[in-house]
C-alpha positions in Angstrom: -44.3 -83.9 -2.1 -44.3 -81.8 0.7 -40.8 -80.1 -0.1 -42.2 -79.4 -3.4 -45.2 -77.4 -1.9 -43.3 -75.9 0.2 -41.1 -74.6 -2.8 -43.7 -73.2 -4.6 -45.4 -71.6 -1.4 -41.7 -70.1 -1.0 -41.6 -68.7 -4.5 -45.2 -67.6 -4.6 -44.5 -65.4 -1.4 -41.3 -63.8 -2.9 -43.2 -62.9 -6.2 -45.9 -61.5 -4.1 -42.8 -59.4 -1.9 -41.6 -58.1 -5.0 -44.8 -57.1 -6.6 -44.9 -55.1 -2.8 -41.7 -53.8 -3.3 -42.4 -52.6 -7.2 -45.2 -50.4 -6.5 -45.0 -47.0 -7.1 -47.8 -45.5 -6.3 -48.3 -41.9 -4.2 -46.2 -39.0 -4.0 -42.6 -39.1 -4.6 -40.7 -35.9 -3.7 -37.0 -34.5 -5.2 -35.2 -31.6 -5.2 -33.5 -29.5 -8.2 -30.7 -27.6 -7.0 -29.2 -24.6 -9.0 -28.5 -21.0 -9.0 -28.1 -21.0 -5.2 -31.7 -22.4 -4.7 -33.7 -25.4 -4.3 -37.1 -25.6 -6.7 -39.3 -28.9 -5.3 -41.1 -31.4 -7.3 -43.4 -33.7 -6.7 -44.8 -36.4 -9.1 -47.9 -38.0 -7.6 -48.4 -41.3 -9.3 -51.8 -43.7 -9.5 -52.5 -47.0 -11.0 -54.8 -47.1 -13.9 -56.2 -50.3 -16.0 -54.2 -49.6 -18.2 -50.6 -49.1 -16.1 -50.0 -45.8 -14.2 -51.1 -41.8 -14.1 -49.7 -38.9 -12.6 -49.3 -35.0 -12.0 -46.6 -33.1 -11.3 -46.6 -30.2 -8.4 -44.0 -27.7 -8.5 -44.5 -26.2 -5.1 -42.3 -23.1 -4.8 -43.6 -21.8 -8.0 -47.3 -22.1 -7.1 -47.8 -24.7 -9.7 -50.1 -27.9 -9.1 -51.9 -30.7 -10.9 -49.6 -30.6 -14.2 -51.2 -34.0 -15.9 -48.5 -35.8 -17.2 -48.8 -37.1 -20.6 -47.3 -41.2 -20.3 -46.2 -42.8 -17.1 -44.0 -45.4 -17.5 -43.0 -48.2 -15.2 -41.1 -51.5 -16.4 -38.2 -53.1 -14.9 -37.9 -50.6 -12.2 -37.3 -47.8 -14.7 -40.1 -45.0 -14.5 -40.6 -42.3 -16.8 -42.7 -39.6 -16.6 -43.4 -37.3 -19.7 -45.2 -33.7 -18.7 -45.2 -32.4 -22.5 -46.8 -29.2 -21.7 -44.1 -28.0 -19.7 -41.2 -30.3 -22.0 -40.4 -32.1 -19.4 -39.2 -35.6 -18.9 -38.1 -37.4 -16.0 -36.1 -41.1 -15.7 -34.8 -42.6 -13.3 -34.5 -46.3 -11.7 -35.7 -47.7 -8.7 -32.6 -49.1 -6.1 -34.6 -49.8 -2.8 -36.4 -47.3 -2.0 -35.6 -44.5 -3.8 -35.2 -43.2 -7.9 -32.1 -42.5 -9.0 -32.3 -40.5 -12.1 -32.4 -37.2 -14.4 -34.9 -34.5 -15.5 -34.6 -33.5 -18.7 -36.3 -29.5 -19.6 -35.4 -26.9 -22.2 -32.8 -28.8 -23.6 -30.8 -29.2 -19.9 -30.1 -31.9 -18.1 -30.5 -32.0 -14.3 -29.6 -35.1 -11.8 -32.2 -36.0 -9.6 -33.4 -38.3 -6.7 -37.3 -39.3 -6.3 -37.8 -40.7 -2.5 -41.2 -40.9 -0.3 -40.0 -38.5 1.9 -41.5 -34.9 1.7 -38.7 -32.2 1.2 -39.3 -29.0 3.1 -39.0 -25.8 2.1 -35.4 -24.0 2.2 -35.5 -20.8 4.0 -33.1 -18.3 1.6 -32.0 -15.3 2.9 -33.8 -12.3 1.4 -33.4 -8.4 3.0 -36.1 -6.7 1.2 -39.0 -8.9 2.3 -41.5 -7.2 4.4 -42.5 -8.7 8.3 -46.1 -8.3 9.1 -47.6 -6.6 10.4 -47.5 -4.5 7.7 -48.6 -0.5 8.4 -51.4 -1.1 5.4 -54.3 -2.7 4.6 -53.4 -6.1 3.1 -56.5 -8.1 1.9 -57.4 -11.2 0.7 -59.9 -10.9 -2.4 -61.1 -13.3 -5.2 -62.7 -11.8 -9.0 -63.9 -13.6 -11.7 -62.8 -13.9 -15.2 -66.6 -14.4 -17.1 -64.8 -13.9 -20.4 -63.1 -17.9 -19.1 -65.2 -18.7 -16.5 -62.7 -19.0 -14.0 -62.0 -17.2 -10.2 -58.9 -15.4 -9.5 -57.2 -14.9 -6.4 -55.1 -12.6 -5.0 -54.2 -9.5 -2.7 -55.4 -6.1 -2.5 -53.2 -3.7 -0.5 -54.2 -0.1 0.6 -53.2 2.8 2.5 -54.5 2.9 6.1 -55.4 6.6 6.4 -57.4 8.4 3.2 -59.4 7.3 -0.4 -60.0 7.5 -3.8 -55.9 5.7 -4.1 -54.5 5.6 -7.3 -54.2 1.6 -7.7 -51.6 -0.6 -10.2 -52.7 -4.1 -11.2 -49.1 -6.3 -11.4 -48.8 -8.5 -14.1 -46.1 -11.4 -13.8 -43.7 -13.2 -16.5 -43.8 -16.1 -18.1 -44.4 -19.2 -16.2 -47.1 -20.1 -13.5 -46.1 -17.6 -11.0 -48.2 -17.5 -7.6 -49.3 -13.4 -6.7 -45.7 -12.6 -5.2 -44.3 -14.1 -8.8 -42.1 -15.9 -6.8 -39.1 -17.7 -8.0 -35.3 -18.1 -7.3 -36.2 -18.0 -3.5 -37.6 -14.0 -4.2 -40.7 -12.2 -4.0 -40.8 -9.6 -6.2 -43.6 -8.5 -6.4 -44.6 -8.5 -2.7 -41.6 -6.3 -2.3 -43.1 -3.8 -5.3 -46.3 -3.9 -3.4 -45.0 -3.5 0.3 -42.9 -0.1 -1.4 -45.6 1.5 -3.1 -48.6 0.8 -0.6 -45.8 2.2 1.7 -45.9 5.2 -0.7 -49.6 5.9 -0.8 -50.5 3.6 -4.3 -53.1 0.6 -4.0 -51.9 -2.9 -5.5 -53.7 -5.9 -6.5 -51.5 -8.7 -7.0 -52.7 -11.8 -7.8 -52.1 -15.6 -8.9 -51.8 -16.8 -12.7 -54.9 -18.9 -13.5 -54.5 -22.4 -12.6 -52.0 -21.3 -9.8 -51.8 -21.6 -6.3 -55.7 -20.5 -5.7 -56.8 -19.4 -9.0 -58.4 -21.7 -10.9 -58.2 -22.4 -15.0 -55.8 -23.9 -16.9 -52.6 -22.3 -17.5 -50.9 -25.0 -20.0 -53.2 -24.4 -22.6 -53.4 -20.1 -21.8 -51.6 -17.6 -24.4 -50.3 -14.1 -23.9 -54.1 -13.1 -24.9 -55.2 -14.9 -22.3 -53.9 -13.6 -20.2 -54.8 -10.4 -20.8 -58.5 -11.0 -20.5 -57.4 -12.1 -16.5 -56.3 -8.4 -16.3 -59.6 -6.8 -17.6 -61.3 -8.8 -15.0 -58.7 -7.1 -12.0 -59.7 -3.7 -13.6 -63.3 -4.4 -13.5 -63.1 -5.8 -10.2 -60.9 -2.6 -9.3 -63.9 -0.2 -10.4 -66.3 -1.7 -7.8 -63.9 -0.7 -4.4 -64.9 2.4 -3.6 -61.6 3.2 -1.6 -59.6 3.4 -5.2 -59.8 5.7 -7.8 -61.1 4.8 -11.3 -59.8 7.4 -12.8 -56.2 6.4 -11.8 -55.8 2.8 -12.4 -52.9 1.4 -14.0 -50.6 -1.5 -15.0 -47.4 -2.8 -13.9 -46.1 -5.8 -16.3 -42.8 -7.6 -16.0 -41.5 -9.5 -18.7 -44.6 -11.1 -20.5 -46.5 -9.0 -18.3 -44.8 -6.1 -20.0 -46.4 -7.7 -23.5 -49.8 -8.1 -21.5 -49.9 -4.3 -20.2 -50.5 -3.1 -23.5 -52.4 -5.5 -25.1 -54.7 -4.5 -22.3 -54.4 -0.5 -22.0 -54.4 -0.2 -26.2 -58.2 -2.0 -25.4 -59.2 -0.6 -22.4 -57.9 2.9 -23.4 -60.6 4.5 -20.8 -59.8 2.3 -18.3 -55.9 2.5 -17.9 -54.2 5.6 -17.3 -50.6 4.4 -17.3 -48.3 1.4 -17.0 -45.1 0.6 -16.1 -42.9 -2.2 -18.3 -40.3 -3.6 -16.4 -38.4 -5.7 -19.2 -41.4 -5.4 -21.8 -40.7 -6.8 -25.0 -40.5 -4.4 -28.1 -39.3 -6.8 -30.8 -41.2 -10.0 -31.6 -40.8 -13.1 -30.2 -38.6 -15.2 -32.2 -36.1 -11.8 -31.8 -36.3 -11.8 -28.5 -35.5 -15.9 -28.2 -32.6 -15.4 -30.4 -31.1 -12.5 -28.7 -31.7 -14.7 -25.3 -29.8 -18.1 -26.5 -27.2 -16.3 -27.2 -26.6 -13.7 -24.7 -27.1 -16.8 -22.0 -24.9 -19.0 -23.9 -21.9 -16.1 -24.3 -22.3 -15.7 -20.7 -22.4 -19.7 -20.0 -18.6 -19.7 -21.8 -19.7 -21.5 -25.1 -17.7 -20.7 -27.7 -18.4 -18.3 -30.4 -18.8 -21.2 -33.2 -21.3 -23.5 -30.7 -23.4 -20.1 -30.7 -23.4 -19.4 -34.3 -24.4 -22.9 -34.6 -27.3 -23.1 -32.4 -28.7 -19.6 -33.4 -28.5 -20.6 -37.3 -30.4 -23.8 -35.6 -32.9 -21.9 -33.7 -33.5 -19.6 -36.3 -35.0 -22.1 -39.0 -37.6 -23.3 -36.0 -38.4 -19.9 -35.5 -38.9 -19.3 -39.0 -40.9 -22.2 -39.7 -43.6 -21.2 -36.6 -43.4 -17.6 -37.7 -44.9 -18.5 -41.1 -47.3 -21.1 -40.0 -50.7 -21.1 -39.8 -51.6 -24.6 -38.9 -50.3 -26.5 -36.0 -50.3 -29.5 -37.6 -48.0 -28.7 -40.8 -46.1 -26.8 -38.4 -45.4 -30.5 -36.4 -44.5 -31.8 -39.3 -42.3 -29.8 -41.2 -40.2 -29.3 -37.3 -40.0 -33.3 -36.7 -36.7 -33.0 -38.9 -35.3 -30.7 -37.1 -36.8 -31.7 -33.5 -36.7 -35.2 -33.1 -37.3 -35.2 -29.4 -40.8 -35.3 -28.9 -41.0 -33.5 -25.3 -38.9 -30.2 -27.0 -41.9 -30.6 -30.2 -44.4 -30.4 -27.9 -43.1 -27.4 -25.9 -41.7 -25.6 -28.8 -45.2 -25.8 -30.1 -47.5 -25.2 -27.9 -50.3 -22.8 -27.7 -48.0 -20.1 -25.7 -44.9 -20.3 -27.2 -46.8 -20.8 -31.0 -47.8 -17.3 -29.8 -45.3 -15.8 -28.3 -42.6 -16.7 -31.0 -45.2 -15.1 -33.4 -46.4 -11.9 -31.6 -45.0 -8.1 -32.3 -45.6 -6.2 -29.4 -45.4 -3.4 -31.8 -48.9 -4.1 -33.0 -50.6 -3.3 -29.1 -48.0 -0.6 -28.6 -49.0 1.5 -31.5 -52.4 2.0 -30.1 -51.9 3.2 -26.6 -52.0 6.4 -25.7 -51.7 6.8 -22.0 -48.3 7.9 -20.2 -45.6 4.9 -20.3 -42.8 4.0 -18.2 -40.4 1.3 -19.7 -37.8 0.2 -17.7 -34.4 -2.1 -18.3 -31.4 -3.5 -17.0 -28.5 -3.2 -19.1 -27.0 -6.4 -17.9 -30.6 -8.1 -18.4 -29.4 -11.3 -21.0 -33.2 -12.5 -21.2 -34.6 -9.4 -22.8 -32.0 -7.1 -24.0 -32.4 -3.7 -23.3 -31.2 -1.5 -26.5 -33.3 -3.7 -28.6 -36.1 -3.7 -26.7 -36.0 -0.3 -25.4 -35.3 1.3 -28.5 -38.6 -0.3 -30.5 -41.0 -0.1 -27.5 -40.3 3.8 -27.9 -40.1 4.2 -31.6 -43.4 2.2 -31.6 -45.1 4.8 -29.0 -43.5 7.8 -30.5 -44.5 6.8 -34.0 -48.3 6.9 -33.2 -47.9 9.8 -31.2 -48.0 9.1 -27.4 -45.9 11.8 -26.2 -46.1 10.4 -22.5 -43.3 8.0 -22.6 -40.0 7.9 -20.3 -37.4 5.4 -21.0 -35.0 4.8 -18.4 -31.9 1.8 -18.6 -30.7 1.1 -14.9 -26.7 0.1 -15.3 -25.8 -2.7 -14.1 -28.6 -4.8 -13.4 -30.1 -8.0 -14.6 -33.8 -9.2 -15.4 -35.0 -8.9 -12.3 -33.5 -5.7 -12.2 -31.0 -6.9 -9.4 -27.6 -5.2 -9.1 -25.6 -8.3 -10.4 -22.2 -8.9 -11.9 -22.9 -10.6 -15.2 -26.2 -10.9 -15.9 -26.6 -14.2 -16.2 -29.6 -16.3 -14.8 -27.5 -18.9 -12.5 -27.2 -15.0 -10.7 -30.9 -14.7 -9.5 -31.0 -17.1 -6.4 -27.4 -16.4 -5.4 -28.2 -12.8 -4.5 -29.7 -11.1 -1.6 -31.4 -8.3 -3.2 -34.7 -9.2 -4.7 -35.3 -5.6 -6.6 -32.6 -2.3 -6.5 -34.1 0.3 -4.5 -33.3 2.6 -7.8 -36.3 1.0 -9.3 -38.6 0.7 -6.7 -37.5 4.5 -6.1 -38.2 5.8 -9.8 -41.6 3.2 -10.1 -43.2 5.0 -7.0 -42.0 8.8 -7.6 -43.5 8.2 -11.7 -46.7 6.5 -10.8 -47.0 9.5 -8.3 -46.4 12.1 -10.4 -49.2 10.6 -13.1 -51.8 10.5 -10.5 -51.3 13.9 -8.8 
């Protein structure tokens, strides 16, 4: 009798030590490593009634709070599904730390989960200015009363003088934090630092829901977006250091489709803007063009590409002529069986994007344009591009426009060797000095 209670004592205290050893909750911390840089994540997992919850922080992009959709934990295999983002993360628990992959944007990515907080890698970057800075470099906070959120971000002025000419700078796609950082660069505190150095006012500041702007970002579209930008100019027009007369917009990327979504509504408001690897073309053109420049430069062969972009195409073409979200879901399922890539090829931004023609906002503006490219950029290629965004000004009659195609460099309008993304964290530069140069000297002659 007594060996038999002292059995089930025995087995009761080992089921209790596993149940100790099995739980999962609180931050777990890995690492993905590529391109010559190290992008953090963090899943921060809870226990719920009904099993387990968790967000996902992406700290070197800004990005915080991502609710994950299902969190899954059963025979020491977790998985974690963030479908706004199309992620999905699995991996298994051998003592104390995961073992597993992240799955995004149709890659797949080895990567460790442990309890032990990763610090920050410490890349090598030239450009990057050391305070203190011989400016004014201030900490400000606007709101957006259109969405009823606060912006943050950074307002940088010339010591000596007034009445500045001032650019607004509008970041790609992605959460990006005020310096749009990413790949280990800052570009846009090194497009700031140049042209404060050079007499012009900038207000940079963080995406909604990033870093310390609140809203939601997930469920935010190109539009959006925009509205944040009205609220910068309107917050702009109440310093009376900076001249309202010469306020303008700087937009890379997706910020080059913001810019003029904004300055074709706000014609009295913006006086000029700058496109640094604006769209021309819509979306689905621009996606197509991008899977296969990447891909040519990744070393598939010609057949694999011909493949995918006959692939790609049909989702595109489906999206393009939708108007409801849920026939679009359904007629895709055939074709995107993969729930994580249905829910990130349709959501609310990329619905939008994939269906916008930036020709529509460039037709209307009328105010001075500067539209700048790399001709080894493979994420928006530059004849294409170039070519509509100035037929489309042209055509309505802005005679203000300057097109200029920098050889050599790539997206982020670094000089590079091919082009190709894996590039961006490997190299030193952050921006060529060309473009920094030829930004400054045309924002300066528009404001003389």
């Amino acid at each position: 009798m007594k060996m038999k209670k002292v059995t089930a004592l025995m087995i009761t205290l080992l089921v209790a030590a596993t149940a100790i050893g099995q739980d999962i909750t609180g931050s777990w911390y890995g690492a993905l490593k590529a391109s010559g840089t190290q992008l953090r994540i963090v899943f921060n997992i809870s226990k719920t009634d009904n099993g387990y919850r968790s967000t996902m922080d992406s700290p070197d992009q800004g990005a915080y709070g991502i609710e994950a959709n299902t969190t899954t934990f059963d025979q020491s295999k977790l998985k974690i599904e963030v479908a706004k983002i199309g992620l999905v993360y699995s991996g298994e628990l051998k003592d104390t730390v995961f073992t597993g992959t992240l799955m995004q944007g149709g890659m797949t990515i080895n990567m460790v989960l442990s309890k032990t907080k990763i610090e920050k890698v410490v890349t090598v970057r030239p450009q990057e200015p050391k305070k203190p800075y011989p400016y004014r470099s201030e900490e400000v906070k606007f709101r957006n009363e259109t969405a009823g959120i606060e912006l943050a971000g950074t307002l940088t002025m010339p010591t000596n003088g007034a009445h500045f000419p001032v650019v607004v700078l509008i970041s790609g796609s992605g959460p990006q934090n005020r310096d749009e950082e990413l790949m280990g660069h800052k570009p846009f505190l090194i497009l700031s630092d140049y042209l404060t150095r050079n007499g012009i006012a900038v207000l940079r500041f963080d995406d909604r829901g990033t870093a310390q702007s609140t809203g939601n970002f997930q469920t935010a579209t190109s539009d959006d977006f925009a509205t944040d930008v009205e609220a910068a100019i309107a917050y702009l027009k109440t310093r009376n250091e900076l001249n309202n007369n010469q306020i303008g917009l700087i937009g890379h990327s997706e910020g080059g489709i913001i810019a003029p979504l904004v300055a074709a509504k706000l014609k009295k408001d913006v006086h000029f803007i700058v496109l640094m690897a604006g769209t021309g073309v819509p979306g689905s053109q621009v996606l197509l063009k991008q899977q296969e420049l990447i891909a040519r430069a990744s070393g598939l062969a010609e057949a694999q590409i011909e493949q995918n972009r006959a692939a790609n195409a049909k989702v595109f073409d489906i999206i393009t002529r939708s108007e409801n979200v849920e026939k679009m879901r359904a007629d895709l399922a055939g074709l995107i069986p993969n729930q994580s890539q249905l829910d990130q090829i349709t959501s609310p931004w990329m619905v939008h994007f994939i269906q916008y023609d930036p020709v529509t906002a460039l037709r209307k503006v009328s105010c001075p344009v500067l539209a700048l490219n790399g001709s080894l950029d493979l994420q928006v290629a530059p004849k294409e591009n170039l070519e509509a965004i100035q037929e489309a000004l042209t055509k309505s009659g802005n005679k203000q426009v300057t097109i200029h195609e920098f050889p050599g460099l790539n997206h982020l309008f670094q000089e590079c060797s091919t082009g190709s993304p894996d590039e961006y964290g490997k190299i030193e530069q952050t921006i060529s000095p060309k473009v920094l140069d030829t930004i400054a000297q045309w924002i300066l002659s528009q404001t003389k």
